[in-house]
N, C-alpha and C positions, 0 to 999 in steps of 0.2 A: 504494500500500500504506500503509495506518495506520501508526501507531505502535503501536495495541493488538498488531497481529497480526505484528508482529515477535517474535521470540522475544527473552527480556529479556537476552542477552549480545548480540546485534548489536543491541537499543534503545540499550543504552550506545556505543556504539561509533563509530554513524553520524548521530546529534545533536552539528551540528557548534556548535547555536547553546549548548553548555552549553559548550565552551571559550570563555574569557575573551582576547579581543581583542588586539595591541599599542592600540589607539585607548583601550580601557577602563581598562589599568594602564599607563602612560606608563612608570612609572619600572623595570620587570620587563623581566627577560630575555625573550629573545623564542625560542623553540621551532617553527624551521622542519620540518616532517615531512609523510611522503606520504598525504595525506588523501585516496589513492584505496587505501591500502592497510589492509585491516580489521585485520592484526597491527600494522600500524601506531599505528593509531588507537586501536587496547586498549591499547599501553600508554602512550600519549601522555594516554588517559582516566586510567591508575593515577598519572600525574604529576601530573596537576589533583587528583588526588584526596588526593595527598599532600602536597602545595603549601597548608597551611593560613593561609600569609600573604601569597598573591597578588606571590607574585617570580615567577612564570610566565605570558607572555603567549602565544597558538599560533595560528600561521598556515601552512595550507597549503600547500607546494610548486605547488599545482595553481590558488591565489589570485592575480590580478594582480596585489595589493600587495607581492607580495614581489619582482616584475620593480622595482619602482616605488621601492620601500625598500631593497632588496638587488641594483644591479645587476652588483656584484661577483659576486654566486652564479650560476653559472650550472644551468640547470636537470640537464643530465647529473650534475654533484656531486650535486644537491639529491637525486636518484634513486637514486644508490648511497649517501650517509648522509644522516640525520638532521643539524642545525646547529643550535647554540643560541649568536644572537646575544647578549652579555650587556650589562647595560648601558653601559659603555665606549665598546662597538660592535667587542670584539674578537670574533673567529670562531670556538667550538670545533666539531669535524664527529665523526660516530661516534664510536666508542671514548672519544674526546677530553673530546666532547659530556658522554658518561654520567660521566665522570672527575668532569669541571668539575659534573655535578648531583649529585653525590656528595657535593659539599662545602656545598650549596647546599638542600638538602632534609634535614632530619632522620634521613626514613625510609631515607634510603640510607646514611648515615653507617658502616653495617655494612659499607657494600662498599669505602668507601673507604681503609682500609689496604692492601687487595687491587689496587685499581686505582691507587694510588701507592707501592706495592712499587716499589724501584729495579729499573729491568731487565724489567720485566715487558709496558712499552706494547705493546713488538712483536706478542704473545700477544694482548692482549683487542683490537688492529686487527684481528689475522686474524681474532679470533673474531666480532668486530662483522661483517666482509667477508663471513664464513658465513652468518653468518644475515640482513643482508641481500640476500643475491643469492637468499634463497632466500622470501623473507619470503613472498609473492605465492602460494606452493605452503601455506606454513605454514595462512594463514586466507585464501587469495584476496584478492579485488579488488573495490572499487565503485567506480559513478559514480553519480553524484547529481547529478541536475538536475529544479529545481523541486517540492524536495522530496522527487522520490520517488531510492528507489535500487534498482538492479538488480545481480544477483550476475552476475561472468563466467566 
């Protein structure tokens, strides 16, 4: 299947080569996520997009350099949240993750009083846990090999 004849919200979605590398920005956080999951990958594409000064690097849970970079992660974690290793090389996962980008992105800066409200982590873990166990039903699932991708 082309690129033309995708429809233009899954063209953004399933173009992995337009997120930027850990190899391309050394010094960026690195955004480990399920790059077989299309809700996934939407808003992982709204991160690049709002990442105007290249502090975000993204690699796939489903890429062998994250066995290879990250043998601490294991893949069942990497499945139930998202991880954004930052540069340090500390660990934030789900809920944590979006906190930690909260401070780190401009564009989220709205949300960040919300997500370091005292007392409140317990709330947006559960709420992270919802919605990913649920992610897969949200906008499905691809795999992609050689190019092409298929919906399951």
């Amino acid at each position: 299947m082309t690129e033309e004849l995708l429809e233009p919200a899954t063209r953004s979605v399933t173009r992995s080569d337009d997120l930027p590398r850990p190899e391309q920005l050394p010094g960026a956080d690195v955004v480990i996520f399920d790059g077989q999951c299309v809700f996934c990958r939407g808003q992982v594409e709204r991160l690049r997009r709002w990442d105007g000064k290249g502090r975000l690097a993204f690699l796939s849970l489903h890429d062998e350099a994250v066995a290879r970079r990250y043998a601490d992660l294991t893949h069942e974690q990497l499945m139930r949240e998202m991880v954004v290793v930052d540069r340090r090389g500390n660990r934030h996962a789900g809920a944590d993750a979006i906190r930690y980008l909260s401070r780190r992105l401009p564009r989220l800066w709205l949300l960040a009083p919300l997500l370091h409200f005292p007392g409140t982590m317990w709330l947006w873990r559960r709420l992270y846990q919802f919605v990913a166990q649920r992610r897969y039903r949200l906008r499905g699932k691809t795999t992609c090999d050689g190019g092409t991708c298929h919906l399951h």
